[in-house]
C-alpha positions in Angstrom: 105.4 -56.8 29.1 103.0 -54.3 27.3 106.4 -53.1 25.9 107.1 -56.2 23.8 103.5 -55.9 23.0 103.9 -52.7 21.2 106.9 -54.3 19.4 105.3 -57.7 18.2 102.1 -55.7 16.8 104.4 -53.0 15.1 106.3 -56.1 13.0 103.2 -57.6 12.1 102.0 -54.6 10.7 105.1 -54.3 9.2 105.3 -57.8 7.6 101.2 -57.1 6.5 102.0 -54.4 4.7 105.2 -55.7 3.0 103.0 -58.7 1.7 100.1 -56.9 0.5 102.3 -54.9 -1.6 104.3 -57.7 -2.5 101.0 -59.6 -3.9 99.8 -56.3 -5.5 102.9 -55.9 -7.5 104.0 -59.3 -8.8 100.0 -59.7 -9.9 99.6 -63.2 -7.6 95.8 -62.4 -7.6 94.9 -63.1 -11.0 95.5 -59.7 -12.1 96.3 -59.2 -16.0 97.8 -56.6 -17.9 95.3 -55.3 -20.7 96.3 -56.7 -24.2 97.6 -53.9 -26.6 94.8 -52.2 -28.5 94.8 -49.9 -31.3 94.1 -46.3 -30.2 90.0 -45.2 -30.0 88.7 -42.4 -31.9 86.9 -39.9 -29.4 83.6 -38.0 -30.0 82.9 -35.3 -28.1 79.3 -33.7 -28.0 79.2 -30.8 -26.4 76.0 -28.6 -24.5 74.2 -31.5 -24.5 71.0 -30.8 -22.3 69.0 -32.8 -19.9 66.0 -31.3 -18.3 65.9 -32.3 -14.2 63.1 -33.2 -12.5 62.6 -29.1 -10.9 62.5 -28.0 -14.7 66.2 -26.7 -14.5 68.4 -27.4 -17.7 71.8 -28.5 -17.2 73.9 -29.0 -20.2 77.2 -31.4 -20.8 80.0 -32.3 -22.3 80.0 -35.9 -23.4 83.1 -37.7 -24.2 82.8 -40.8 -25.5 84.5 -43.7 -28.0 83.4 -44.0 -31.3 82.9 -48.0 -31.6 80.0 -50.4 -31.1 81.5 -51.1 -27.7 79.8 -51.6 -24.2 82.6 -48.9 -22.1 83.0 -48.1 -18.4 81.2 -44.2 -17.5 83.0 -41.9 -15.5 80.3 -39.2 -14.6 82.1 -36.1 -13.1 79.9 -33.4 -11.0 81.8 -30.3 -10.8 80.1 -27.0 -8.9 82.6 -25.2 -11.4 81.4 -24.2 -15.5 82.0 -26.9 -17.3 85.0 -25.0 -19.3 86.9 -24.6 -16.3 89.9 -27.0 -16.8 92.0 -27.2 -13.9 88.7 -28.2 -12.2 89.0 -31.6 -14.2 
């Protein structure tokens, strides 16, 4: 008995999985594809400092779109130099 168990769970699973992916990729959520835009200039200030609260100066690079625009942040901590690439 705890054999067909095992079974019944594992195909459920299965058929969870298959339908989660199923709604994910044909977008039955709501999900819209983002209209065409023209490409964003990109201004890029960089060794820009900000003083912490210890007295320490940190400087970055900020990346950022040149329009009026309210845009998501992505803020990225690295332990690395900031011109370290492949730490990107």
């Amino acid at each position: 008995m705890r054999f067909g168990r095992a079974t019944s769970s594992s195909g459920f699973g299965f058929v969870l999985v298959f339908a989660m992916v199923w709604i994910s990729a044909t977008g039955i959520l709501g999900a819209q594809a983002a209209p065409p835009s023209a490409p964003i200039e990109i201004v890029v200030q960089h060794d820009v400092p900000m003083k912490t609260r210890d007295g320490v100066v940190l400087y970055a690079d900020v990346y950022r779109p040149k329009s009026p625009d309210k845009f998501p942040v992505i803020l990225m901590r690295t332990p690395y130099d900031k011109s370290v690439t492949w730490a990107v």
